[in-house]
C-alpha positions as CSV (number, residue, x, y, z in Angstrom):
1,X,141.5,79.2,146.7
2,X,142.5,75.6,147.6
3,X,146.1,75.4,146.2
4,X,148.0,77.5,143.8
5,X,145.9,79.0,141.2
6,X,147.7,81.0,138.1
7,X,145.4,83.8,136.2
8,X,144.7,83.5,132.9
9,X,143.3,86.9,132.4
10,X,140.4,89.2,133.0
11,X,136.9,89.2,132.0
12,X,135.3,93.0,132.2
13,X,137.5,93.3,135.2
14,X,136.8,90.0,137.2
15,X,140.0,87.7,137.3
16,X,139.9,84.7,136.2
17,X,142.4,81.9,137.6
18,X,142.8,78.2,137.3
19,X,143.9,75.8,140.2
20,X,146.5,73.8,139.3
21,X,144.1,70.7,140.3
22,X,143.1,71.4,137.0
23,X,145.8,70.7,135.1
24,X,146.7,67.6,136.2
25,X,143.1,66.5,135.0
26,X,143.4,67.8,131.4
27,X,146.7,66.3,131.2
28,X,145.0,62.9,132.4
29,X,141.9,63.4,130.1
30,X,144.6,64.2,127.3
31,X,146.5,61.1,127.4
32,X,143.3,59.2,127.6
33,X,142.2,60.2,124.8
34,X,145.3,60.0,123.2
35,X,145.6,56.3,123.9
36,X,142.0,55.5,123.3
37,X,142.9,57.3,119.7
38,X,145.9,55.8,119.3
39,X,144.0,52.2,119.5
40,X,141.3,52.8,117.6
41,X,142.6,54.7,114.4
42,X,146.0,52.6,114.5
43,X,146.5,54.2,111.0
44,X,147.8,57.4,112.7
45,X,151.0,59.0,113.6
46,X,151.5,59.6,117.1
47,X,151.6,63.1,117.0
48,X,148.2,63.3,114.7
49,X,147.0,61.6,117.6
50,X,148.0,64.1,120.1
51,X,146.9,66.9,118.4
52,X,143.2,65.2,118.2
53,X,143.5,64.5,121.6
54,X,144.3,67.9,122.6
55,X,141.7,69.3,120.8
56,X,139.3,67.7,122.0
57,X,140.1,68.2,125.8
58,X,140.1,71.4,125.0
59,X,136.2,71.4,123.9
């Protein structure tokens, strides 16, 4: 609508896209979270981390 929006599928025949706006903000919230991880539970591989943080931007 705004900017260039890429369709992730259909629901009962209504597409349904995400604006690439978007993105950008669950990369930022993803490397928050991976750095807020990373400091808190220093007993943690990197990657562990990333996966966590991931996850949970995902929720």
């Amino acid at each position: 609508m705004f900017g260039r929006s890429w369709r992730i599928g259909t629901i009962w025949g209504i597409p349904v896209n995400i604006d690439s706006s978007w993105i950008w903000i669950a990369v930022l919230v993803t490397y928050s979270l991976w750095a807020q991880f990373n400091v808190e539970y220093g007993n943690i591989r990197a990657g562990t981390a990333l996966a966590l943080a991931v996850f949970a931007a995902a929720l």
